[in-house]
C-alpha positions, 0 to 999 in steps of 0.5 A: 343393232338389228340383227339378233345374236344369241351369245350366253353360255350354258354354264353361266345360265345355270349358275345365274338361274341358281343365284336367282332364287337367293337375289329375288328376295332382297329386290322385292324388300329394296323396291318396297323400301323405296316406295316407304321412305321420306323424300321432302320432310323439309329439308332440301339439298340444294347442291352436292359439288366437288371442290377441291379434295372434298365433297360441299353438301348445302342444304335448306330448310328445318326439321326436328331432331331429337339430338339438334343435329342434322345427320348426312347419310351417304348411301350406295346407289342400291339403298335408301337412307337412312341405310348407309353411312352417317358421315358428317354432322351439323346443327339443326339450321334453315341453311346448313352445310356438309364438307366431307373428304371426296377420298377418290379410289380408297374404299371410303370413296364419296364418288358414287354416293348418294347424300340424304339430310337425316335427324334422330327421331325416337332413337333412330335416324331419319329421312328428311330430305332429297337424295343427291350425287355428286354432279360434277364429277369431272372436277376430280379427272386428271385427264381432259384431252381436247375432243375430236370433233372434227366432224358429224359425218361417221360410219360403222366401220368393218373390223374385219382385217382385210377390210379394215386395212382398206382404211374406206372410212377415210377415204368417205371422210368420215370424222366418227366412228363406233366400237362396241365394247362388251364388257366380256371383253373388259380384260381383253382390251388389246384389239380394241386399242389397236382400233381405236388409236387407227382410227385416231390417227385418221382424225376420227373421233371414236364412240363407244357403246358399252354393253352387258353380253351374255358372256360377260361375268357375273356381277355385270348381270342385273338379278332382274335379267337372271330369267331370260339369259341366253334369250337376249342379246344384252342385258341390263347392267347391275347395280343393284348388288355390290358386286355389281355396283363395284364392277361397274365401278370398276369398269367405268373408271378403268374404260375412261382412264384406259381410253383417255390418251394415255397410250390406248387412243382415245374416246371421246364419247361412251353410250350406255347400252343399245337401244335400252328403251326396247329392252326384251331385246337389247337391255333384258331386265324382267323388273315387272313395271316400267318405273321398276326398269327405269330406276334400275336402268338410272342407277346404272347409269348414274354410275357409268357417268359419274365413272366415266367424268372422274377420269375424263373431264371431257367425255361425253356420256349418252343414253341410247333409244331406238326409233320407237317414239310415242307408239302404244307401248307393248310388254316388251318395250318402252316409247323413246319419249317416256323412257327420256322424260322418266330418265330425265325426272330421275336424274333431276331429281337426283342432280341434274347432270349433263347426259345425251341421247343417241339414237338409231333414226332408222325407217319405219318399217326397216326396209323402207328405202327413201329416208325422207319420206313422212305418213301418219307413223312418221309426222312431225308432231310429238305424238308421231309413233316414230322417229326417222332422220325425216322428222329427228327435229321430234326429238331435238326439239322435245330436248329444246323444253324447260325440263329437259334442259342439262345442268347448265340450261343447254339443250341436250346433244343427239347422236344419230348413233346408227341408222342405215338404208337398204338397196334391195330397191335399187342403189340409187334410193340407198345412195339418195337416201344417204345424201339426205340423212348427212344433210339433215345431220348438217343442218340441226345444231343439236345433231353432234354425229351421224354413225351409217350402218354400216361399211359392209353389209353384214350376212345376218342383216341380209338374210333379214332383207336388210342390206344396209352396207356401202359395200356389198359382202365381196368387197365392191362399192355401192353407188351410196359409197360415192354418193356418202362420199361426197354428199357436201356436193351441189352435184351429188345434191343435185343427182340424189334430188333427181334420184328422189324426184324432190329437191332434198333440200326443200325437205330439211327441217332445220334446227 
């Protein structure tokens, strides 16, 4: 998302701003807590898993309790243990095990719980442990529709009727494509299904980006983004109150289920906000420290996965950077590759789960028109600022390492989620250009989707020079329409080769 829309409404600012002054407190005690509490006392929870009705919790190792017992606390994802629940209990041991009831959709839920090992210690509980979630949440789904994927090749599509009815993406071969689904419209989802089961009934697969607008209610607001409403586009989602947490709760349950096959269409894969990593414009949250952000970000996600998982076993769930890679970071935004090795290192830490990355891989700078081109911000080391569709292998093979690995030792899936070309230089760079990028997408294993931005080029792009649409505003098709079209063609190969004065294919970098 390129372009900047300004959508909160007056009233809802200065409801929020007021609500400031009560919230600021508590956060500035919670972040203090967290940096004091016990981590690794000797204890360590080795797994937390669903198994049938139950949550199974095994732990290794020993520490000291005043009573001889071991103590596990079941905590919300905004606290730190020993605040919580003590839920079960077990002797002091150097292996120990706890089995408590999962009691999904009741107000005793385990779902979105985060379980520590405490001990008595001078009348009062204790950290001993690590804190871990549940990390197989799809063990409680009762949906698990077999996934669309027929295909990488996708495309923004124009939700305008007169467009939509055209039904282009079909007729590109497009196999996905994307919805925004601003959590303002949560209640309102009738248009959104209409789309989604069209799309459906094409053999497309839908993905779905999940976003915090400013119209939202208030709950879904993060109090960190209670300072910059109606300045941003989106906001960072709020899991740091309970209203909030519910909410999101809520939500993810509600948009899983709701889009699962069950008479609404079906998603097949949910991106937790746009572009988070360059967050003053597109995940506002003023936490004041990178690691502040990240972990507000992380709790966030964690319960969208989590969410999303126990209601569709076979969804996909994605975290979303820009094309900002490891440039010098600026106040206003975080490099891709801290924001996925500190997002990484949370969830770990935490219990691995099998999160994914999209990615927006457009060019450096945004109107540069050749997608294969590569210079000193666009290399194919990891320490290029930028990564473009040129040099994406950066980033599929930062998730080839030991560390970033899922839960099951599987590199992690990338989802070009939303890249496009210009044609204000002509509409043979655009069309050559789309070749490339579906080709390079063709030819890495660890790319599951290229989403084009977009169908129609849109005003606000175009008074920025940015004219990213195979089809111009009136209606008519670019030579990229064609070109995407049949961009498998050893013919439109050739043509696009010609256009750029290199044989593309000698530019792939496979993977």
């Amino acid at each position: 998302m390129k372009f900047f829309r300004k959508i909160a409404s007056i009233a809802l600012v200065l409801t929020l701003m007021v609500a400031t002054f009560a919230a600021a407190p508590s956060l500035t005690a919670e972040a203090k807590t967290a940096k004091t509490a016990s981590t690794a006392a000797g204890v360590a929870i080795g797994s937390v898993l669903i198994q049938g009705g139950n949550v199974n919790i095994t732990a290794q190792g020993t520490a000291g309790s005043d009573d001889g017992m071991y103590h596990l606390v079941a905590s919300d994802v905004n606290q730190v243990a020993p605040a919580g629940t003590d839920v079960a209990q077990t002797a002091v041991a150097a292996a120990a095990t706890f089995s408590v009831p999962l009691a999904k959709d009741t107000a005793n839920s385990m779902l979105y719980k985060k379980f520590t090992v405490c001990v008595m210690s001078g009348g009062a509980l204790k950290a001993v442990s690590n804190s871990m979630y549940i990390t197989n949440p799809e063990a409680c789904a009762s949906l698990a529709p077999g996934r669309m994927d027929f295909g990488k090749k996708g495309v923004l599509p124009e939700l305008l009727k007169s467009v939509a009815d055209k039904n282009q993406p079909a007729a590109l071969g497009a196999k996905q494509v994307n919805l925004n689904i601003p959590l303002s419209q949560i209640n309102r989802l009738a248009g959104y299904d209409y789309s989604v089961m069209k799309y459906n009934k094409l053999g497309m697969q839908v993905n779905v980006i999940i976003l915090v607008d400013g119209n939202a209610s208030q709950e879904f607001f993060n109090p960190y983004a209670y300072d910059g409403l109606g300045a941003h586009n989106y906001y960072g989602m709020n899991a740091n109150t309970a209203e909030g947490i519910a909410a999101l709760q809520n939500a993810a349950s509600y948009l899983a289920k709701h889009y699962a096959g069950t008479g609404h269409g079906q998603v097949d894969n949910f991106i937790i906000g746009n572009e988070v990593n360059a967050w003053w414009l597109w995940n506002y949250m003023n936490c004041g420290s990178n690691d502040a952000f990240m972990q507000e970000y992380a709790k966030a996600f964690r319960i969208m996965y989590n969410g999303i998982k126990s209601e569709n076993a076979n969804a996909n769930v994605y975290t979303c950077i820009d094309h900002q890679w490891s440039r010098a970071e600026a106040s206003y935004y975080i490099s891709g590759k801290e924001f996925l090795t500190k997002l990484n290192s949370i969830i770990k830490s935490e219990g691995n789960v099998d999160w994914r990355v999209a990615v927006h891989p457009y060019n450096a700078p945004l109107y540069a028109p050749r997608a294969w081109e590569t210079s000193k911000n666009v290399s194919h080391s990891q320490s290029t600022p930028y990564v473009t569709v040129a040099n994406i292998d950066v980033l599929t093979d930062f998730l080839c390492s030991s560390e970033m690995l899922s839960s099951t030792g599987a590199v992690r899936s990338v989802k070009m989620s939303e890249v496009g070309y210009v044609s204000h230089d002509g509409e043979e760079l655009q069309a050559a250009s789309l070749v490339y990028a579906y080709l390079v997408a063709e030819n890495n294993r660890y790319i599951d989707g290229l989403i084009v931005t977009r169908e129609v080029d849109h005003p606000e792009e175009l008074a920025q020079g940015l004219s990213y649409g195979m089809c111009n505003m009136d209606g008519s098709q670019k030579m990229g329409f064609s070109f995407y079209q049949n961009a498998s063609s050893a013919d439109i190969i050739a043509q696009a080769s010609a256009i750029a004065g290199v044989d593309l294919t000698s530019l792939i970098t496979a993977r």
